[in-house]
One Martini backbone bead per residue (centre of mass of N, CA, C, O) as a GRO file, in nm:
protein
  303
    1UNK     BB    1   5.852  -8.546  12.373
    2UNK     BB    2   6.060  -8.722  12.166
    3UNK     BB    3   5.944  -8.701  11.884
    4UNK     BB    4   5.830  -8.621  11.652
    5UNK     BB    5   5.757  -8.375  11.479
    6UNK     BB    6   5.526  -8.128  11.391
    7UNK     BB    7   5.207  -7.992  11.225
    8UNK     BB    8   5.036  -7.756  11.358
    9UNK     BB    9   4.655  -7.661  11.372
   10UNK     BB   10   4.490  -7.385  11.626
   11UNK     BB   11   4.204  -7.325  11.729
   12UNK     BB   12   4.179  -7.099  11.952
   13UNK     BB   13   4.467  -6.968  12.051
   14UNK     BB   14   4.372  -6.724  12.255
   15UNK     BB   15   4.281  -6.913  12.466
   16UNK     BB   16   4.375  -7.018  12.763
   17UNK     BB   17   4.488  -7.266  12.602
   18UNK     BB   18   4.619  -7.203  12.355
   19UNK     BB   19   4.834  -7.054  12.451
   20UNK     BB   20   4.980  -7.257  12.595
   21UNK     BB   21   4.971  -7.490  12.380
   22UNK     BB   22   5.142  -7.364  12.195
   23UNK     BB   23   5.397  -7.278  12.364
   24UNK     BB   24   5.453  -7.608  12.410
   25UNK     BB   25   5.465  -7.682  12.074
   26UNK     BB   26   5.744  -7.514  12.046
   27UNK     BB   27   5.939  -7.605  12.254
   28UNK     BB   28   5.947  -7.909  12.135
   29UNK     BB   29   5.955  -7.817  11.809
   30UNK     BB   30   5.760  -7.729  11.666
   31UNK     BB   31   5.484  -7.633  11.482
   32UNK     BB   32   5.229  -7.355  11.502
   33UNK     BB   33   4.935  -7.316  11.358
   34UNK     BB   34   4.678  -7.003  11.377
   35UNK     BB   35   4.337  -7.002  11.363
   36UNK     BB   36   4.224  -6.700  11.282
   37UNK     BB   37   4.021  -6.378  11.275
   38UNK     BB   38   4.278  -6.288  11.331
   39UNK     BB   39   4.560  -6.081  11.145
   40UNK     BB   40   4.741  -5.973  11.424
   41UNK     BB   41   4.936  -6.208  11.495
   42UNK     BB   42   5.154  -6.388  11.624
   43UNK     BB   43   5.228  -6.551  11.390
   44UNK     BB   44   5.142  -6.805  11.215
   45UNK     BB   45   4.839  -6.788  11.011
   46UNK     BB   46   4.505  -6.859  10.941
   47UNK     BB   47   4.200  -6.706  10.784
   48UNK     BB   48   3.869  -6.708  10.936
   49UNK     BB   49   3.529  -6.711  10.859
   50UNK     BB   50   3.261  -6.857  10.992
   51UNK     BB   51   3.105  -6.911  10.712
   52UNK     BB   52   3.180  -6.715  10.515
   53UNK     BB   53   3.521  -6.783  10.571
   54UNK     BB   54   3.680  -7.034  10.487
   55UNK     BB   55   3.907  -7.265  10.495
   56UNK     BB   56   4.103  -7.358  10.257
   57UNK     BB   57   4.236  -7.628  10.193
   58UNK     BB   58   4.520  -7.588  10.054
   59UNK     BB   59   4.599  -7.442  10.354
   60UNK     BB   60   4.596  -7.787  10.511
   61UNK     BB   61   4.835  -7.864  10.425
   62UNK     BB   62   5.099  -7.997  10.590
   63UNK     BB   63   4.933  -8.136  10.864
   64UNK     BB   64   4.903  -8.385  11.107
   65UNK     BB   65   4.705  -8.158  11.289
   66UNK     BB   66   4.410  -8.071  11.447
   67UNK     BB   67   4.329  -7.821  11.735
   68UNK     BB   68   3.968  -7.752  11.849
   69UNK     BB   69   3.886  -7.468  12.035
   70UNK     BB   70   3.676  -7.322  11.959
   71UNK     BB   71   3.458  -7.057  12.122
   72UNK     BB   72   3.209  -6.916  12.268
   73UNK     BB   73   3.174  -6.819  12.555
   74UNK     BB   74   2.965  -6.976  12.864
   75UNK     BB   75   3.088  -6.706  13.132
   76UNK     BB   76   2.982  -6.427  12.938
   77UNK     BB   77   2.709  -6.358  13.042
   78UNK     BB   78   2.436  -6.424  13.007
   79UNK     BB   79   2.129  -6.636  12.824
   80UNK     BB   80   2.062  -6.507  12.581
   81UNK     BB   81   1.928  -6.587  12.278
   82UNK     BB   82   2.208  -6.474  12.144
   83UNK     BB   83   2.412  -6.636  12.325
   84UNK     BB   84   2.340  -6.923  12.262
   85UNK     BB   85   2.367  -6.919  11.958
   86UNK     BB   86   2.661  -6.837  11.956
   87UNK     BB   87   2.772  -7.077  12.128
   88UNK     BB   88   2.632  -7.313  11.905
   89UNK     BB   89   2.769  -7.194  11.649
   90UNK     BB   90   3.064  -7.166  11.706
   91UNK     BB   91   3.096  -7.485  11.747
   92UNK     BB   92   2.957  -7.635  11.539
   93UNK     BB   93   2.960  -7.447  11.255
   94UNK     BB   94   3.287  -7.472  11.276
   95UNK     BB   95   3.329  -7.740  11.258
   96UNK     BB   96   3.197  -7.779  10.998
   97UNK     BB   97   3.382  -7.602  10.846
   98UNK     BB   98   3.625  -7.757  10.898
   99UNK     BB   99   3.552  -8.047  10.803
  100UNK     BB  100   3.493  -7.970  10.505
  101UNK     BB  101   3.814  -7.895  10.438
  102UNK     BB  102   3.905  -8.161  10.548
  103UNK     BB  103   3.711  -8.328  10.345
  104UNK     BB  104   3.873  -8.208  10.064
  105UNK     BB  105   4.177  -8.300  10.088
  106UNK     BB  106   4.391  -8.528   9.998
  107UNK     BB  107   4.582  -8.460  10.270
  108UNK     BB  108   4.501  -8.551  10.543
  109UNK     BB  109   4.508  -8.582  10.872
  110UNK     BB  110   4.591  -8.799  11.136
  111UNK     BB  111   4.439  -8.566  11.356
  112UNK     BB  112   4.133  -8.470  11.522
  113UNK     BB  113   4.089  -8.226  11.785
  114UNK     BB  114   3.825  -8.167  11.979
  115UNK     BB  115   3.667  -8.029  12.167
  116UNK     BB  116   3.463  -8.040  12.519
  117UNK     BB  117   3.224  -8.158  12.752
  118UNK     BB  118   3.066  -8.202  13.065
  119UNK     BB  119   2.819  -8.063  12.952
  120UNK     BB  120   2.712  -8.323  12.863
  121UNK     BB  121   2.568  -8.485  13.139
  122UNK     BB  122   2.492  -8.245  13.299
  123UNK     BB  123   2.258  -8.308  13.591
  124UNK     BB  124   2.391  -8.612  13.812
  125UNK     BB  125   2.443  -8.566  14.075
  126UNK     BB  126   2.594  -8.875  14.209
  127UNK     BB  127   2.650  -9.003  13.949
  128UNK     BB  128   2.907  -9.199  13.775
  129UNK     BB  129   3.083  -9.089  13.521
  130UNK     BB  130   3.157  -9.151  13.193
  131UNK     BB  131   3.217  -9.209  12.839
  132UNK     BB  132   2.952  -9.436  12.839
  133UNK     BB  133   2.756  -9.206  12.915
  134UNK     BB  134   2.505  -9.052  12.910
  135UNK     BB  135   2.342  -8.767  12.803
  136UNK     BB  136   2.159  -8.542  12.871
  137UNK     BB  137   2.019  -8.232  12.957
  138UNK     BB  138   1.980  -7.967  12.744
  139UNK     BB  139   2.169  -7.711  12.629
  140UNK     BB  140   2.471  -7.840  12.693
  141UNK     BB  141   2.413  -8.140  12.576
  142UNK     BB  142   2.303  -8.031  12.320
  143UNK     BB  143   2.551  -7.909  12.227
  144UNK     BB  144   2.801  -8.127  12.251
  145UNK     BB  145   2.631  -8.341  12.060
  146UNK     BB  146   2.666  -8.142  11.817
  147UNK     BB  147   2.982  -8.107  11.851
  148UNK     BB  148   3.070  -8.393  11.767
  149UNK     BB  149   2.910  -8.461  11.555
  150UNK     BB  150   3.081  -8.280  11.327
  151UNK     BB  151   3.316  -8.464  11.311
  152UNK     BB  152   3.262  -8.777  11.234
  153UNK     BB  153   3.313  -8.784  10.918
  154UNK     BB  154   3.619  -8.846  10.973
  155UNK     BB  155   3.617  -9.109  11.081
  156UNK     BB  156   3.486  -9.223  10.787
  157UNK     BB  157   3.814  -9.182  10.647
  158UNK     BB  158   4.023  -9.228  10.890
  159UNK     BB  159   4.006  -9.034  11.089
  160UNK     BB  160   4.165  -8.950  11.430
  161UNK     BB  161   3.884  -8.874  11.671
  162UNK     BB  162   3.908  -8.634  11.917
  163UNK     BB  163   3.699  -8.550  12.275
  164UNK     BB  164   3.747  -8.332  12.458
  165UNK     BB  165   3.589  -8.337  12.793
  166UNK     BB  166   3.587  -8.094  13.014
  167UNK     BB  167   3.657  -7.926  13.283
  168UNK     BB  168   3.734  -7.740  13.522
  169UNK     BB  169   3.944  -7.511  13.469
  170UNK     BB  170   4.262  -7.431  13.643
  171UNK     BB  171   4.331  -7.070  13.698
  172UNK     BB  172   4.539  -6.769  13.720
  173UNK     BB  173   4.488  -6.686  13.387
  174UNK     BB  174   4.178  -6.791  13.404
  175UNK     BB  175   3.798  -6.832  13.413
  176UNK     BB  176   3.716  -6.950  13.691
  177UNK     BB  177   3.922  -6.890  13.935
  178UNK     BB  178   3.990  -6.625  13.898
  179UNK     BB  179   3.663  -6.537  13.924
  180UNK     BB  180   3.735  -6.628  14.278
  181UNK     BB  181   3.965  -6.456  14.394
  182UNK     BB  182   3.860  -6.221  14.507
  183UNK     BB  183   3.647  -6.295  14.725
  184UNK     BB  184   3.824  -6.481  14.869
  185UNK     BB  185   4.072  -6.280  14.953
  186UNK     BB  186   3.820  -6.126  15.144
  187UNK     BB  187   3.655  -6.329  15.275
  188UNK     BB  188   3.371  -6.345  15.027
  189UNK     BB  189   3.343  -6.652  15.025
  190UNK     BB  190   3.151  -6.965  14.916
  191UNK     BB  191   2.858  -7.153  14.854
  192UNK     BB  192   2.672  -7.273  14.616
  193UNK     BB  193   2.401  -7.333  14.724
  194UNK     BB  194   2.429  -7.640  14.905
  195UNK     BB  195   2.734  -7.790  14.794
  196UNK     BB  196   2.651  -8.112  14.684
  197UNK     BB  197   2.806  -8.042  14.401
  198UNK     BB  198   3.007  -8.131  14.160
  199UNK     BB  199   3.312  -8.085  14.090
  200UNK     BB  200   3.494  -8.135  13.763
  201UNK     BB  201   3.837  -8.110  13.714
  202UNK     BB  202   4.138  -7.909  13.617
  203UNK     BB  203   4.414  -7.824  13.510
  204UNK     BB  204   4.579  -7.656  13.263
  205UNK     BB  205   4.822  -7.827  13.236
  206UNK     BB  206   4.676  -8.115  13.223
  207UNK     BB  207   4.518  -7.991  12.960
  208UNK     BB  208   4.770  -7.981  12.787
  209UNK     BB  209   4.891  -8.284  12.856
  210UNK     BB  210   4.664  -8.423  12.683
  211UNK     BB  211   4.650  -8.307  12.417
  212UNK     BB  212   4.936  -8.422  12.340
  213UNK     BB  213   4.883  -8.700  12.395
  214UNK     BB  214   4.651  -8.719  12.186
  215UNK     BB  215   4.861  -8.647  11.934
  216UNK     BB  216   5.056  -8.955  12.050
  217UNK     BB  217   4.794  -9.127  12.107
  218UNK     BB  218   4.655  -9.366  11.872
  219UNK     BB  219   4.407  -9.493  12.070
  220UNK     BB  220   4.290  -9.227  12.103
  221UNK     BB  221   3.924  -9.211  12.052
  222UNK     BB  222   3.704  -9.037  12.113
  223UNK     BB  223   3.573  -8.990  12.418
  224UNK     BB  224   3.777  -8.761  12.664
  225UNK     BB  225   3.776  -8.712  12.966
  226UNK     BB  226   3.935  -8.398  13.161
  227UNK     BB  227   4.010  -8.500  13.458
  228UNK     BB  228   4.049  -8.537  13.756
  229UNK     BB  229   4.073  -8.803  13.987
  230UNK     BB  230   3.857  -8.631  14.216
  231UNK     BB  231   3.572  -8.490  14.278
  232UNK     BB  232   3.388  -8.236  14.415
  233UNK     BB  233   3.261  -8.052  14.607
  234UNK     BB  234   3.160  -7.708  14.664
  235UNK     BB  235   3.248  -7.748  14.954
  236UNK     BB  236   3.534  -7.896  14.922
  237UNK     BB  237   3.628  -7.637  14.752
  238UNK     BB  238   3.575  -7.404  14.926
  239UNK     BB  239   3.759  -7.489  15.149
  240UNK     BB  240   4.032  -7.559  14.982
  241UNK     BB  241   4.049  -7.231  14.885
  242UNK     BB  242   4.070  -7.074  15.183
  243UNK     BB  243   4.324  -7.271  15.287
  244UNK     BB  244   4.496  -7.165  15.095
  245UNK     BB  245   4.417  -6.843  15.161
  246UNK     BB  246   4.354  -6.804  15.427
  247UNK     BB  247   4.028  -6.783  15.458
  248UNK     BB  248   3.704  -6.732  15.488
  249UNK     BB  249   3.390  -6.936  15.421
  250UNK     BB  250   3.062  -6.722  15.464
  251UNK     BB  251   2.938  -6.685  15.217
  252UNK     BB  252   2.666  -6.774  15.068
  253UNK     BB  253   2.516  -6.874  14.796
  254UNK     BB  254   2.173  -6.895  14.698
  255UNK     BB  255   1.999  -7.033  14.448
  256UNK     BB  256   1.795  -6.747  14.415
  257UNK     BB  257   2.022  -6.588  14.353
  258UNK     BB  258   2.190  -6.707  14.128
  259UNK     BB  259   1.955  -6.703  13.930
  260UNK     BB  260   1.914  -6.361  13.998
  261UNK     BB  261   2.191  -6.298  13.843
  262UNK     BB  262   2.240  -6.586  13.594
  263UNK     BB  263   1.991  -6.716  13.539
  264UNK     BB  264   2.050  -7.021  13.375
  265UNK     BB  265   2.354  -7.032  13.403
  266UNK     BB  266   2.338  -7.132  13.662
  267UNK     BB  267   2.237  -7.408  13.678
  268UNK     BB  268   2.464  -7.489  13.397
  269UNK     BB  269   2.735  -7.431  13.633
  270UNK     BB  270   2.654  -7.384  13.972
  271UNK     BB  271   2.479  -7.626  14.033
  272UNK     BB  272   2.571  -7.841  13.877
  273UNK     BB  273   2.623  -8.225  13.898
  274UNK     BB  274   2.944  -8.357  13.824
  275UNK     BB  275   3.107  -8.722  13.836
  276UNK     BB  276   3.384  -8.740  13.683
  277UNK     BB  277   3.581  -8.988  13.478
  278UNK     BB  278   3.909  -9.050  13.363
  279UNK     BB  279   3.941  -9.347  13.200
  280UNK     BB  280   4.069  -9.308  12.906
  281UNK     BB  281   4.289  -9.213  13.015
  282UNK     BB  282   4.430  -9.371  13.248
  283UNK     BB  283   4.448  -9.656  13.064
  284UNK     BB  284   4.636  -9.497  12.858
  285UNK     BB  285   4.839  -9.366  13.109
  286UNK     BB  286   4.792  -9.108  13.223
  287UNK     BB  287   4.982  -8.851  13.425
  288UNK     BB  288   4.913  -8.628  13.666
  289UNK     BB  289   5.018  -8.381  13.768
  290UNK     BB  290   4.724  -8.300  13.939
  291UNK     BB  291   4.520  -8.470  14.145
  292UNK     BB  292   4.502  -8.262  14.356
  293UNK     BB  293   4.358  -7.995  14.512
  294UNK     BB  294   4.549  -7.889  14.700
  295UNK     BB  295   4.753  -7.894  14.534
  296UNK     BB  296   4.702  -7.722  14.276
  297UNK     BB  297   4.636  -7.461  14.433
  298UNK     BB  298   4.907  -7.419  14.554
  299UNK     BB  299   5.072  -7.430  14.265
  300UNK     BB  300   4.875  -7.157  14.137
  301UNK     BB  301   4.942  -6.970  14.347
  302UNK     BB  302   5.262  -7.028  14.337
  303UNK     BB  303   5.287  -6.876  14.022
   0.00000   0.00000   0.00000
């Protein structure tokens, strides 16, 4: 990165940016030490069990920026009431009790990111959003807007609260990408309802080097879209990875397949349409990686 060393602290570390995320931010020679549930872990750990088991502050000197990713999977298993609480409350209130430990801190860091999502929007047909674009309805816009206000009390200290609302990370170790390779390869593949719901995307790279960009720049502040600069329709995804694979994809699933599938999260992941323009990101200069789909899905699929 070319700058001072930092003492980064990453919640959710194990998760798919996470792991990333460490690798890289050693590489450049930093310190990154893992904020997690699990006690066995390599490398440095400090251990939490929110709320039960909060960090203490004093074990959070000596961090420059913090790094929260933490957060229970959205697209694992059905969305039963049980599985909404862990979603909403893995976020919320993992926030509020980290956020908690370092407004007791004498000297906090100078920086703390915040996951967040582009499911802040919600479903919003062709309406092009950016970062003043008002929240949703539902579940989902529901969720992100008390996870982002969690952390605003340190804004009021005069910590730098960033959140990346993050859009379709593309990964082939994991994600959304990954659980569509295998019914793809078999071209088993198609469009889901209609095709004409927008994804907003990003590779997992340009997700990894938005976050250090987030570290690195003062100006960077509030809500931060994380997508590539131009979202494509489902028909636009579908066809774009199928001739990457070289499949066909004639299978569509209809939406009232799709929601006796997968019941509510149809609707909120599967069938929503956000049209979403990373402009504060761009603004403040960051240079995607990864621009386009046909190039990213290339690139992702022959590393």
């Amino acid at each position: 990165m070319g700058e001072r060393k930092m003492r980064v602290l990453i919640s959710g570390s194990t998760g798919l940016i996470g792991q990333e995320l460490t690798t890289a931010l050693k590489q450049a020679g930093n310190e990154a030490v893992s904020l997690s549930r699990q006690s066995k872990l390599a490398g440095p750990t400090l251990i939490w069990n929110p709320p039960n088991t909060p960090v203490h502050p004093s074990s959070l000197n000596g961090f420059q920026a913090i790094i929260h990713l933490a957060g229970d999977s959205i697209a694992d298993g059905r969305w039963t009431a049980a599985k909404k609480t862990r979603i909403r409350d893995s976020r919320v209130e993992g926030t509020r009790s980290l956020v908690e430990s370092v407004l007791a801190m004498t000297t906090p860091p100078q920086v703390f990111i915040s996951a967040s999502a582009i499911g802040f929007y919600g479903d919003r047909g062709t309406e092009i959003l950016n970062e003043s674009s008002s929240a949703g309805r539902g579940f989902l816009p529901e969720v992100c807007q008390a996870w982002e206000a969690a952390s605003r009390p340190l804004s009021v200290k005069g910590i730098r609260v960033v959140h990346l609302r993050f859009g379709i990370i593309l990964s082939n170790k994991g994600g959304a990408l990954a659980k569509m390779l295998p019914p793809f390869k078999l071209g088993a593949g198609g469009i889901l309802g209609s095709g004409k719901q927008y994804m907003s995307w990003v590779s997992l790279d340009d997700a990894i080097h938005t976050i250090i960009f987030a570290l690195r720049t003062q100006s960077l502040e509030g809500p931060v879209n994380v997508t590539a600069p131009q979202a494509v329709t489902n028909l636009e995804f579908t066809k774009t990875l199928g001739g990457v694979l070289h499949r066909p994809t004639l299978l569509p699933m209809p939406a009232p397949v799709a929601r006796l599938i997968f019941g509510e999260m149809a609707d909120a992941l599967l069938l929503c349409s956000a049209k979403v323009q990373s402009e504060v990101l761009q603004k403040a200069g960051y240079t995607f990686k990864d621009p386009t789909l046909d190039g990213a899905l290339k690139r992702i699929l022959d590393s």
